[in-house]
HTML snippet that shows the backbone in 3Dmol.js (N, CA, C, O; Angstrom):
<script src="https://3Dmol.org/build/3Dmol-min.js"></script>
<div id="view" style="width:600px;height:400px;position:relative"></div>
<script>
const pdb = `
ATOM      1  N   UNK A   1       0.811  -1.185   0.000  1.00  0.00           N
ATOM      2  CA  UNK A   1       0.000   0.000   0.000  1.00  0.00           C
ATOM      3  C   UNK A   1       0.863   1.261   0.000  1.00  0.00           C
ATOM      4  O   UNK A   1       0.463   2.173  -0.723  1.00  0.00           O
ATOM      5  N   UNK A   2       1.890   1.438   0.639  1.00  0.00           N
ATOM      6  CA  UNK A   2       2.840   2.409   0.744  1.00  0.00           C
ATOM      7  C   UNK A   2       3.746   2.821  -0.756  1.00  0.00           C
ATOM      8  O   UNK A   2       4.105   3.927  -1.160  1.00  0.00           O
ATOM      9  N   UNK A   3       3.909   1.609  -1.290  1.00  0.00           N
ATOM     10  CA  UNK A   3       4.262   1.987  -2.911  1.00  0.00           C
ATOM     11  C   UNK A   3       3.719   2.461  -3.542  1.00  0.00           C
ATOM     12  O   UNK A   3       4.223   3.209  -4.380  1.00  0.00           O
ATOM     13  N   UNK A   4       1.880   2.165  -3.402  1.00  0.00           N
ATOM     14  CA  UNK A   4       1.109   3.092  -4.373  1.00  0.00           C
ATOM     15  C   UNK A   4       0.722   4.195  -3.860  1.00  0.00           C
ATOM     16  O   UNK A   4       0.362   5.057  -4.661  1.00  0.00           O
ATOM     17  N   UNK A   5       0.665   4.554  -2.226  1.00  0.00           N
ATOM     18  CA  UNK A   5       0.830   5.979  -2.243  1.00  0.00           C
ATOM     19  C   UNK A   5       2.028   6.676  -3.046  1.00  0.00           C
ATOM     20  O   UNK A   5       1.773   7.498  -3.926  1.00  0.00           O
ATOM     21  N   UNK A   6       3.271   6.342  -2.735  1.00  0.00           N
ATOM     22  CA  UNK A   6       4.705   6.926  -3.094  1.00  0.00           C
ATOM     23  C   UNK A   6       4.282   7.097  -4.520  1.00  0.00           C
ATOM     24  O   UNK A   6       4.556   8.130  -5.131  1.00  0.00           O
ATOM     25  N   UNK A   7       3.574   6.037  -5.105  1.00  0.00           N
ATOM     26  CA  UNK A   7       3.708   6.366  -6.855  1.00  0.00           C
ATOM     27  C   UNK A   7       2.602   7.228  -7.023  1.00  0.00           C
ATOM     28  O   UNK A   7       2.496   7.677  -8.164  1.00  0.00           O
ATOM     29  N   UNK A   8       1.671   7.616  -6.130  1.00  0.00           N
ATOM     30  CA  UNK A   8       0.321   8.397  -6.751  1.00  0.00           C
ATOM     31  C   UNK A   8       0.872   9.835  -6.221  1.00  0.00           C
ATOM     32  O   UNK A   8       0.618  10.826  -6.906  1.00  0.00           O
ATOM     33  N   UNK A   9       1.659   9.981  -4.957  1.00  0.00           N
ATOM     34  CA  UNK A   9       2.685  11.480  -5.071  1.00  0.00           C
ATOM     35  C   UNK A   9       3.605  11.265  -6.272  1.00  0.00           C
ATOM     36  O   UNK A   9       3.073  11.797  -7.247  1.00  0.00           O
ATOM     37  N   UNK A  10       4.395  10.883  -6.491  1.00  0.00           N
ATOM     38  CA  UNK A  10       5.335  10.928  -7.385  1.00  0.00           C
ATOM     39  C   UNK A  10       4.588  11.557  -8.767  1.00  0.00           C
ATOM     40  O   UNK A  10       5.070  12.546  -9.318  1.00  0.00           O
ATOM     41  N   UNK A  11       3.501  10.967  -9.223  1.00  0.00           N
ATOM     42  CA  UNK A  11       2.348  11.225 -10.294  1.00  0.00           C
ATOM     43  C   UNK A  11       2.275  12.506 -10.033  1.00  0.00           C
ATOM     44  O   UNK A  11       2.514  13.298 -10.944  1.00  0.00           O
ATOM     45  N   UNK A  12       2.064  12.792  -9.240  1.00  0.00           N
ATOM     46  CA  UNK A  12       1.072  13.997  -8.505  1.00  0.00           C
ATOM     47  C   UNK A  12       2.587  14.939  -8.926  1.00  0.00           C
ATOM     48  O   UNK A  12       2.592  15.396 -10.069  1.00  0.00           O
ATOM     49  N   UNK A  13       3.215  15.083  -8.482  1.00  0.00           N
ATOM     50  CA  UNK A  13       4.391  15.916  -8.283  1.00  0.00           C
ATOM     51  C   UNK A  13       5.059  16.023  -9.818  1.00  0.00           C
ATOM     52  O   UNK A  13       5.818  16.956 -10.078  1.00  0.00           O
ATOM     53  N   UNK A  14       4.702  14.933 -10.885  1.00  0.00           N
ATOM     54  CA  UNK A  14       5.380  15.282 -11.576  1.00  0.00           C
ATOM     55  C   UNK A  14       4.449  15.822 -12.831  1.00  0.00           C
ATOM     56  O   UNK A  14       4.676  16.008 -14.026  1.00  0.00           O
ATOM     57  N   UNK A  15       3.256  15.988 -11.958  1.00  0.00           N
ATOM     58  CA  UNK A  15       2.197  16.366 -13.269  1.00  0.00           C
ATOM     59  C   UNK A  15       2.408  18.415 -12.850  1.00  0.00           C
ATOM     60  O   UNK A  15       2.547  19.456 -13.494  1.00  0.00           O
ATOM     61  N   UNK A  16       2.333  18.099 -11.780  1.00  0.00           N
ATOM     62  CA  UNK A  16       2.526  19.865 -11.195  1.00  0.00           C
ATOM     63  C   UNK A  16       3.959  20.314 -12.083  1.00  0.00           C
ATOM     64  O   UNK A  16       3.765  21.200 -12.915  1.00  0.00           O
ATOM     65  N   UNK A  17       5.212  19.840 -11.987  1.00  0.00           N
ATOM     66  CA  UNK A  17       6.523  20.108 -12.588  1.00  0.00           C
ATOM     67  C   UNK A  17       6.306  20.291 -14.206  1.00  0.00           C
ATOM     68  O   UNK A  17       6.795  21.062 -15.033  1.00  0.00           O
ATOM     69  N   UNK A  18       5.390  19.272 -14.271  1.00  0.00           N
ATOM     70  CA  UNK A  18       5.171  19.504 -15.842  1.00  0.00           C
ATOM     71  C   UNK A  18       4.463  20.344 -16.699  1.00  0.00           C
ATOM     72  O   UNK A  18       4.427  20.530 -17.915  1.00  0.00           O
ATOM     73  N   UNK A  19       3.912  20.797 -15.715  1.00  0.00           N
ATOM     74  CA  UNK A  19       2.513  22.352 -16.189  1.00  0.00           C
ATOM     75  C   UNK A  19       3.441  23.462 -16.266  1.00  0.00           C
ATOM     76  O   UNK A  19       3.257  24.045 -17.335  1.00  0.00           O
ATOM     77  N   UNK A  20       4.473  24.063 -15.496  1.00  0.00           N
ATOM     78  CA  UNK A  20       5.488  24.933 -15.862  1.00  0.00           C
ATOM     79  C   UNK A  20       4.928  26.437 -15.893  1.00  0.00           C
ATOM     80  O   UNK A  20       4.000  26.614 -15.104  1.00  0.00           O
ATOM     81  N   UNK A  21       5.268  27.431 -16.566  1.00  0.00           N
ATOM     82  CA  UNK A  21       4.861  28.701 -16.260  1.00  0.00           C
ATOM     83  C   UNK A  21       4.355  28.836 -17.591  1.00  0.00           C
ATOM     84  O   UNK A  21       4.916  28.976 -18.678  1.00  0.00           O
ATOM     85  N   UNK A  22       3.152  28.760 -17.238  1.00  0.00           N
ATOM     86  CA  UNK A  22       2.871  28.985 -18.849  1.00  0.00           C
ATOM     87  C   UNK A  22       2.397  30.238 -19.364  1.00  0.00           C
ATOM     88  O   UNK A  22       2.178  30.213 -20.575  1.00  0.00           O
ATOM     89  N   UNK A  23       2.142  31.506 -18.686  1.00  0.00           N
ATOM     90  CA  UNK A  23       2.214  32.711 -18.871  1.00  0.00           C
ATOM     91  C   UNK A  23       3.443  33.735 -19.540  1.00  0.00           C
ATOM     92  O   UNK A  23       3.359  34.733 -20.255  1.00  0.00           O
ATOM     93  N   UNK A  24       4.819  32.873 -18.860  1.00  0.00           N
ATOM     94  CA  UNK A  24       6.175  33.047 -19.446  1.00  0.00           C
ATOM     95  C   UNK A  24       6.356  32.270 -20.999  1.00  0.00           C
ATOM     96  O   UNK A  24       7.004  32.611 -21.988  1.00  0.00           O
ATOM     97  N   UNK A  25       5.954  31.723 -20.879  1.00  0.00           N
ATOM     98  CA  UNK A  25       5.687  30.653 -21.980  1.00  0.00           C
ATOM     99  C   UNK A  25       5.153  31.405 -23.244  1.00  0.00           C
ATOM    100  O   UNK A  25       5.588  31.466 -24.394  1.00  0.00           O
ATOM    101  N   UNK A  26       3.842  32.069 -22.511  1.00  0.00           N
ATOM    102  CA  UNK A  26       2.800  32.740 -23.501  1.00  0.00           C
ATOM    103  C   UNK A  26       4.078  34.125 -23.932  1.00  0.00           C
ATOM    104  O   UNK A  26       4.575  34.181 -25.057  1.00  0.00           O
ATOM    105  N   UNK A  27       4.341  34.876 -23.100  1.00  0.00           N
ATOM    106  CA  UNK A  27       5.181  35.746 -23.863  1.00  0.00           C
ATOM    107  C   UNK A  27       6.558  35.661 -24.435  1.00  0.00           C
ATOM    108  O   UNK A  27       7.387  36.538 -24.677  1.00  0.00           O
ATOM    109  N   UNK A  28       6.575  34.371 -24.583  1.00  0.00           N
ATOM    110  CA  UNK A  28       8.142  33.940 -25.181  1.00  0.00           C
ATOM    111  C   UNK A  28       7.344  33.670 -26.709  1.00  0.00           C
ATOM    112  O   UNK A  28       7.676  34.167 -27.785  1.00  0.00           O
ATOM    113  N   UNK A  29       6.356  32.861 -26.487  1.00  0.00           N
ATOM    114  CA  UNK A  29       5.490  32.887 -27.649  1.00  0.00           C
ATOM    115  C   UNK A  29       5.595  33.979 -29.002  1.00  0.00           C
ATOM    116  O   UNK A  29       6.046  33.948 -30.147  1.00  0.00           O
ATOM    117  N   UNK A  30       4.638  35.289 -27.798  1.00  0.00           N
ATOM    118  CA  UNK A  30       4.193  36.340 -28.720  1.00  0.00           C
ATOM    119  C   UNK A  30       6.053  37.142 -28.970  1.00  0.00           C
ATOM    120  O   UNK A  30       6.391  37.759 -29.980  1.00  0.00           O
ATOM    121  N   UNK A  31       6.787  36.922 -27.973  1.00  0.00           N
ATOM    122  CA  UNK A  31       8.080  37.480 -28.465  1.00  0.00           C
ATOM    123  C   UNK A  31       8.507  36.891 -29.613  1.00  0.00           C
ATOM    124  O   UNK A  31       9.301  37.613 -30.216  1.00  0.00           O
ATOM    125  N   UNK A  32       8.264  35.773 -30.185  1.00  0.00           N
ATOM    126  CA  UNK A  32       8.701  35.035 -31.451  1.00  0.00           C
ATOM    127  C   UNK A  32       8.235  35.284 -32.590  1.00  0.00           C
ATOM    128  O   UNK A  32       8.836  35.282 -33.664  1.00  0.00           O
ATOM    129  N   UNK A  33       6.719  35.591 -32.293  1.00  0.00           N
ATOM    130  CA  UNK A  33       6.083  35.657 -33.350  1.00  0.00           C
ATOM    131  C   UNK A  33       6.444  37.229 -33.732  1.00  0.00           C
ATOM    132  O   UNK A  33       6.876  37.303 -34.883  1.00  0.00           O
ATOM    133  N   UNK A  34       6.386  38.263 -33.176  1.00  0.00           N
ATOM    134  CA  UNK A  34       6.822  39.395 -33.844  1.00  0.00           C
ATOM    135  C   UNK A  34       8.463  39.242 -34.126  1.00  0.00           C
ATOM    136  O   UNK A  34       8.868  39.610 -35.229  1.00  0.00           O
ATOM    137  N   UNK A  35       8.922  38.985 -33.659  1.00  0.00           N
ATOM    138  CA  UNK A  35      10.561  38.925 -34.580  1.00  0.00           C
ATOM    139  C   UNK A  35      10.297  37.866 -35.684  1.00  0.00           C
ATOM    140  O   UNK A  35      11.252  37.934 -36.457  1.00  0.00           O
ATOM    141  N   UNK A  36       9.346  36.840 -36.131  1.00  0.00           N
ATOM    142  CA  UNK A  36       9.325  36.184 -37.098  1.00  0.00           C
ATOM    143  C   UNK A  36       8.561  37.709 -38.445  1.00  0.00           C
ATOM    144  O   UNK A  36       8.869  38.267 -39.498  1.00  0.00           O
ATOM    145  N   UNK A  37       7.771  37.707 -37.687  1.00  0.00           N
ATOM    146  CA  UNK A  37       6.778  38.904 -38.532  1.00  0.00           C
ATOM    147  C   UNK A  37       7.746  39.837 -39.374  1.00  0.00           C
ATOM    148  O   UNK A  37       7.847  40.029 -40.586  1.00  0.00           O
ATOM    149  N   UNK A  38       8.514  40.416 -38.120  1.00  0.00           N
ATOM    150  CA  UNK A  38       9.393  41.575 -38.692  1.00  0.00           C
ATOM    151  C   UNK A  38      10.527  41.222 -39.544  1.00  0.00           C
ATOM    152  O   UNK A  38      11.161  41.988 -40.270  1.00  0.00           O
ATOM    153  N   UNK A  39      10.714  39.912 -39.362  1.00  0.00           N
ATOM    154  CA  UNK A  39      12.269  39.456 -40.327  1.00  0.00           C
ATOM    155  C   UNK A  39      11.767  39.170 -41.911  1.00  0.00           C
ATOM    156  O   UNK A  39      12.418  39.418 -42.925  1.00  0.00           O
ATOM    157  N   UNK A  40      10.408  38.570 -41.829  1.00  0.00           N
ATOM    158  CA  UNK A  40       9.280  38.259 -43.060  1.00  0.00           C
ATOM    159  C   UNK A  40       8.977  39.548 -43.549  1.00  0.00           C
ATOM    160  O   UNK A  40       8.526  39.462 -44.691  1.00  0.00           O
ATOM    161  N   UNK A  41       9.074  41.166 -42.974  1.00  0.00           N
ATOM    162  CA  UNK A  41       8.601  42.117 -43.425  1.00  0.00           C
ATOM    163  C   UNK A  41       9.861  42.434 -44.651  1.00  0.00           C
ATOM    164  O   UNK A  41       9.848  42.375 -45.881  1.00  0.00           O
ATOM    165  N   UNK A  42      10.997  42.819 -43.565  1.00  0.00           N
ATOM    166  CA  UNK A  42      12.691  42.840 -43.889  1.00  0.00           C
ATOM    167  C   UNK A  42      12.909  42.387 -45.053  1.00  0.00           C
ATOM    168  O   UNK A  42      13.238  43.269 -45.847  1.00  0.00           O
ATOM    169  N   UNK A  43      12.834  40.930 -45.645  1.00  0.00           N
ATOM    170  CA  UNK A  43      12.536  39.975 -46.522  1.00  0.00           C
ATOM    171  C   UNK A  43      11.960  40.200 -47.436  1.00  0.00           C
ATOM    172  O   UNK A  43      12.405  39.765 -48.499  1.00  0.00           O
ATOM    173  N   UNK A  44      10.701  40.986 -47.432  1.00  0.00           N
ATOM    174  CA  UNK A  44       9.929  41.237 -48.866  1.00  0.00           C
ATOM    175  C   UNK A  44      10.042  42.688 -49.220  1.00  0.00           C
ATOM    176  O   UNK A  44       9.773  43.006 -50.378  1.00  0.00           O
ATOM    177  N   UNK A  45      10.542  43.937 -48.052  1.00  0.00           N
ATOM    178  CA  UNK A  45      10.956  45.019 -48.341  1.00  0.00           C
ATOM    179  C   UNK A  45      12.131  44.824 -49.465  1.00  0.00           C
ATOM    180  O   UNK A  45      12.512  45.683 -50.261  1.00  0.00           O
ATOM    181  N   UNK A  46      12.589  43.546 -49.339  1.00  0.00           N
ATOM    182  CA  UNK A  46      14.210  43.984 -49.451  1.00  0.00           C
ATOM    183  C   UNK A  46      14.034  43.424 -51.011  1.00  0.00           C
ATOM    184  O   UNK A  46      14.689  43.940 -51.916  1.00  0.00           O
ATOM    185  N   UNK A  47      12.929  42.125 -51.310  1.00  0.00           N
ATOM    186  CA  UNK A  47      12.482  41.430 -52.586  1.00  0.00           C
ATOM    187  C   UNK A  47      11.943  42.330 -53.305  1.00  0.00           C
ATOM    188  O   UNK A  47      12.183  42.254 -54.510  1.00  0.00           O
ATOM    189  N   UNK A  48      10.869  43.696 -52.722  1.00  0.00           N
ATOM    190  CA  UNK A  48      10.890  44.970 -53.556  1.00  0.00           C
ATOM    191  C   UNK A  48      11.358  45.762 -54.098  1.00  0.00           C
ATOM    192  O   UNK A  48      11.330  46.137 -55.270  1.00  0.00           O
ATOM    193  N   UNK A  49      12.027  46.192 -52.879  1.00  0.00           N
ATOM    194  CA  UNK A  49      13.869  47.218 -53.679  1.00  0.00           C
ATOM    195  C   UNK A  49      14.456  46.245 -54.847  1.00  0.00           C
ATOM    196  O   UNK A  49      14.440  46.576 -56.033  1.00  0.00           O
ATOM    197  N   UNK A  50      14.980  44.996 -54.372  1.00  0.00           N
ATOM    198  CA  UNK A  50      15.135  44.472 -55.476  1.00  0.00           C
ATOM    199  C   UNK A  50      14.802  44.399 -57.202  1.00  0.00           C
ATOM    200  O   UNK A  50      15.599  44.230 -58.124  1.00  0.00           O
ATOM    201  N   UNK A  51      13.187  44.610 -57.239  1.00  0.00           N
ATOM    202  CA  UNK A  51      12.356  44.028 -58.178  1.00  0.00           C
ATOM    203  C   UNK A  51      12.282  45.898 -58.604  1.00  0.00           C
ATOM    204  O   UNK A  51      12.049  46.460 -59.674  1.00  0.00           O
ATOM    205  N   UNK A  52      12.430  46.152 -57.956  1.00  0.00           N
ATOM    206  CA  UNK A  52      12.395  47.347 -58.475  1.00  0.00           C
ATOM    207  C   UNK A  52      13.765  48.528 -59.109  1.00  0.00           C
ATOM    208  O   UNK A  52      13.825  49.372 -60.002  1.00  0.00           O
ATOM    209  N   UNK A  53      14.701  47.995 -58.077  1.00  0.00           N
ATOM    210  CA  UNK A  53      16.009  48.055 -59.298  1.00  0.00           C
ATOM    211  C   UNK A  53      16.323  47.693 -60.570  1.00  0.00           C
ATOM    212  O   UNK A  53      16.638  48.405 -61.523  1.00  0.00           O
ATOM    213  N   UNK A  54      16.170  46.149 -60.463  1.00  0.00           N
ATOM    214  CA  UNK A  54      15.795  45.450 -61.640  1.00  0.00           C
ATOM    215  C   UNK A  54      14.815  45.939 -62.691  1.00  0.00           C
ATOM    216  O   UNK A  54      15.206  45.761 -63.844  1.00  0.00           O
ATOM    217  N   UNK A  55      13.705  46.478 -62.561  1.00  0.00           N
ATOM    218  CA  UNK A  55      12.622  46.960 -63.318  1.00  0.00           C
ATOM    219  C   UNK A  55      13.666  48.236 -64.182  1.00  0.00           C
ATOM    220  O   UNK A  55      13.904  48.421 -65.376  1.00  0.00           O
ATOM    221  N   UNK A  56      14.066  48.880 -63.035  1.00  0.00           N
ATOM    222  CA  UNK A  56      14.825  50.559 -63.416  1.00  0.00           C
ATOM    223  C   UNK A  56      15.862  50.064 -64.597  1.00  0.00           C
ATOM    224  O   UNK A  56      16.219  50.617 -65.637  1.00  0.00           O
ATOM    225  N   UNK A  57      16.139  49.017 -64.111  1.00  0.00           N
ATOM    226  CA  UNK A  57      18.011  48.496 -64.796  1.00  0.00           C
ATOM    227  C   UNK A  57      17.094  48.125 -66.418  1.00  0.00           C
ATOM    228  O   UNK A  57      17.517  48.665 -67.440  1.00  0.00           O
ATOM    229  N   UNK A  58      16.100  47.370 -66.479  1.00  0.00           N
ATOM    230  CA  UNK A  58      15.914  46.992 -67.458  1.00  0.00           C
ATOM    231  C   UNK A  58      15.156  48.206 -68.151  1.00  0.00           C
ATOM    232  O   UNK A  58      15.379  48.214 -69.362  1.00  0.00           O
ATOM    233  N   UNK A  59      14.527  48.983 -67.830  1.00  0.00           N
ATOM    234  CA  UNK A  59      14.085  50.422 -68.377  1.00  0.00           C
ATOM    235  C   UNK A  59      15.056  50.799 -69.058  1.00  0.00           C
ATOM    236  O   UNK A  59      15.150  50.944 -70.277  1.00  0.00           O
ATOM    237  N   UNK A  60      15.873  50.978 -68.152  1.00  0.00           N
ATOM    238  CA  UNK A  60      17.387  51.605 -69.073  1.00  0.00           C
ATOM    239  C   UNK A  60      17.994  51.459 -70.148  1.00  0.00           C
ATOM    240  O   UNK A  60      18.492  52.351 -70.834  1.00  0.00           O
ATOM    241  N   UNK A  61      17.982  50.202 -70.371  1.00  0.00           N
ATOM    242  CA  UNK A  61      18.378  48.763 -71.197  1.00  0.00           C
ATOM    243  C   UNK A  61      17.582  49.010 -72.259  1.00  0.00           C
ATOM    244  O   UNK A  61      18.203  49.038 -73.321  1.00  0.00           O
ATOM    245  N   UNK A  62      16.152  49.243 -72.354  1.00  0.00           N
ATOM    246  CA  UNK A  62      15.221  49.374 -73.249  1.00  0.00           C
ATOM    247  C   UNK A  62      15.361  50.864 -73.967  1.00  0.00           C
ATOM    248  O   UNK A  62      14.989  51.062 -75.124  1.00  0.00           O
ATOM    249  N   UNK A  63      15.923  51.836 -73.160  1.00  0.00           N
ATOM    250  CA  UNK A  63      15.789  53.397 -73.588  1.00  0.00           C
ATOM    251  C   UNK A  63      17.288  52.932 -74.359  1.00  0.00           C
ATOM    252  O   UNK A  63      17.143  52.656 -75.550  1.00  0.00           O
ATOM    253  N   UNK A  64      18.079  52.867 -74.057  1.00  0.00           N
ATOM    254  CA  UNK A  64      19.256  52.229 -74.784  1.00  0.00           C
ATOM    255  C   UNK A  64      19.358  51.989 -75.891  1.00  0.00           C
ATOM    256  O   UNK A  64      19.670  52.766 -76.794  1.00  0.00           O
ATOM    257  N   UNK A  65      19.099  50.847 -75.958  1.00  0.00           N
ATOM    258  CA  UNK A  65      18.554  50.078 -77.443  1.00  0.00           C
ATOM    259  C   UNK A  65      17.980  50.566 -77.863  1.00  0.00           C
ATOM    260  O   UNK A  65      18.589  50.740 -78.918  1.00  0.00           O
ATOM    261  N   UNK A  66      16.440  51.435 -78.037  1.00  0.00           N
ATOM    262  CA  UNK A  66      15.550  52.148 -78.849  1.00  0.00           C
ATOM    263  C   UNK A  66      16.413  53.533 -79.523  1.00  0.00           C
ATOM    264  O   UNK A  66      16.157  53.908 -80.667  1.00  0.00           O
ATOM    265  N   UNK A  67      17.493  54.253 -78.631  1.00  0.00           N
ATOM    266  CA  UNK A  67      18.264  55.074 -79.492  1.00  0.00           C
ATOM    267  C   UNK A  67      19.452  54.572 -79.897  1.00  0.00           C
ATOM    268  O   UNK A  67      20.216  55.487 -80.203  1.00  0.00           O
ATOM    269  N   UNK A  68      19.789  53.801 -79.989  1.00  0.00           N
ATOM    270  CA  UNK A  68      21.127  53.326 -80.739  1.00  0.00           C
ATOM    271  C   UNK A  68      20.186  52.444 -82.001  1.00  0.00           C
ATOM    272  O   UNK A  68      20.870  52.587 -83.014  1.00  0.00           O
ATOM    273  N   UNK A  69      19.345  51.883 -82.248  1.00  0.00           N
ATOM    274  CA  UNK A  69      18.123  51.301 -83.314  1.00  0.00           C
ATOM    275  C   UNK A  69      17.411  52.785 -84.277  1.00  0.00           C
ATOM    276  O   UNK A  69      17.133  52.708 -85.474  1.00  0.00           O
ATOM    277  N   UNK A  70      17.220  54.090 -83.407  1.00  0.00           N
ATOM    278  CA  UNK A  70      16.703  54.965 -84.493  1.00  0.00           C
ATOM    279  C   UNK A  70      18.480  55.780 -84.764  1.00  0.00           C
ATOM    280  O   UNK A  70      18.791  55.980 -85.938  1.00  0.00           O
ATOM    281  N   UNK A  71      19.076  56.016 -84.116  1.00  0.00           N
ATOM    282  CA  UNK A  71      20.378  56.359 -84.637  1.00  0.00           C
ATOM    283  C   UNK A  71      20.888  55.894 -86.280  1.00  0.00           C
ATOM    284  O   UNK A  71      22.007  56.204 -86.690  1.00  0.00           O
TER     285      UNK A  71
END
`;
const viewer = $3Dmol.createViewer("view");
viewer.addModel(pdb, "pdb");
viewer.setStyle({}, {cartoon: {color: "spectrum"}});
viewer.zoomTo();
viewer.render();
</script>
Protein backbone atom coordinates (compact mmCIF):
# COMPACT_ATOMS: atom_id res chain seq x y z
CA UNK A 1 0.00 0.00 0.00
CA UNK A 2 2.84 2.41 0.74
CA UNK A 3 4.26 1.99 -2.91
CA UNK A 4 1.11 3.09 -4.37
CA UNK A 5 0.83 5.98 -2.24
CA UNK A 6 4.70 6.93 -3.09
CA UNK A 7 3.71 6.37 -6.85
CA UNK A 8 0.32 8.40 -6.75
CA UNK A 9 2.69 11.48 -5.07
CA UNK A 10 5.33 10.93 -7.39
CA UNK A 11 2.35 11.22 -10.29
CA UNK A 12 1.07 14.00 -8.50
CA UNK A 13 4.39 15.92 -8.28
CA UNK A 14 5.38 15.28 -11.58
CA UNK A 15 2.20 16.37 -13.27
CA UNK A 16 2.53 19.86 -11.20
CA UNK A 17 6.52 20.11 -12.59
CA UNK A 18 5.17 19.50 -15.84
CA UNK A 19 2.51 22.35 -16.19
CA UNK A 20 5.49 24.93 -15.86
CA UNK A 21 4.86 28.70 -16.26
CA UNK A 22 2.87 28.99 -18.85
CA UNK A 23 2.21 32.71 -18.87
CA UNK A 24 6.18 33.05 -19.45
CA UNK A 25 5.69 30.65 -21.98
CA UNK A 26 2.80 32.74 -23.50
CA UNK A 27 5.18 35.75 -23.86
CA UNK A 28 8.14 33.94 -25.18
CA UNK A 29 5.49 32.89 -27.65
CA UNK A 30 4.19 36.34 -28.72
CA UNK A 31 8.08 37.48 -28.46
CA UNK A 32 8.70 35.03 -31.45
CA UNK A 33 6.08 35.66 -33.35
CA UNK A 34 6.82 39.39 -33.84
CA UNK A 35 10.56 38.92 -34.58
CA UNK A 36 9.32 36.18 -37.10
CA UNK A 37 6.78 38.90 -38.53
CA UNK A 38 9.39 41.58 -38.69
CA UNK A 39 12.27 39.46 -40.33
CA UNK A 40 9.28 38.26 -43.06
CA UNK A 41 8.60 42.12 -43.43
CA UNK A 42 12.69 42.84 -43.89
CA UNK A 43 12.54 39.97 -46.52
CA UNK A 44 9.93 41.24 -48.87
CA UNK A 45 10.96 45.02 -48.34
CA UNK A 46 14.21 43.98 -49.45
CA UNK A 47 12.48 41.43 -52.59
CA UNK A 48 10.89 44.97 -53.56
CA UNK A 49 13.87 47.22 -53.68
CA UNK A 50 15.13 44.47 -55.48
CA UNK A 51 12.36 44.03 -58.18
CA UNK A 52 12.39 47.35 -58.48
CA UNK A 53 16.01 48.05 -59.30
CA UNK A 54 15.80 45.45 -61.64
CA UNK A 55 12.62 46.96 -63.32
CA UNK A 56 14.82 50.56 -63.42
CA UNK A 57 18.01 48.50 -64.80
CA UNK A 58 15.91 46.99 -67.46
CA UNK A 59 14.08 50.42 -68.38
CA UNK A 60 17.39 51.60 -69.07
CA UNK A 61 18.38 48.76 -71.20
CA UNK A 62 15.22 49.37 -73.25
CA UNK A 63 15.79 53.40 -73.59
CA UNK A 64 19.26 52.23 -74.78
CA UNK A 65 18.55 50.08 -77.44
CA UNK A 66 15.55 52.15 -78.85
CA UNK A 67 18.26 55.07 -79.49
CA UNK A 68 21.13 53.33 -80.74
CA UNK A 69 18.12 51.30 -83.31
CA UNK A 70 16.70 54.97 -84.49
CA UNK A 71 20.38 56.36 -84.64
Amino acid sequence: MKKLVLMAVAIVAVSFASCGNKQADAEKATADSIRIADSIAAVEEAAAAAAEAAAAAADTVAVDSAAVVAE
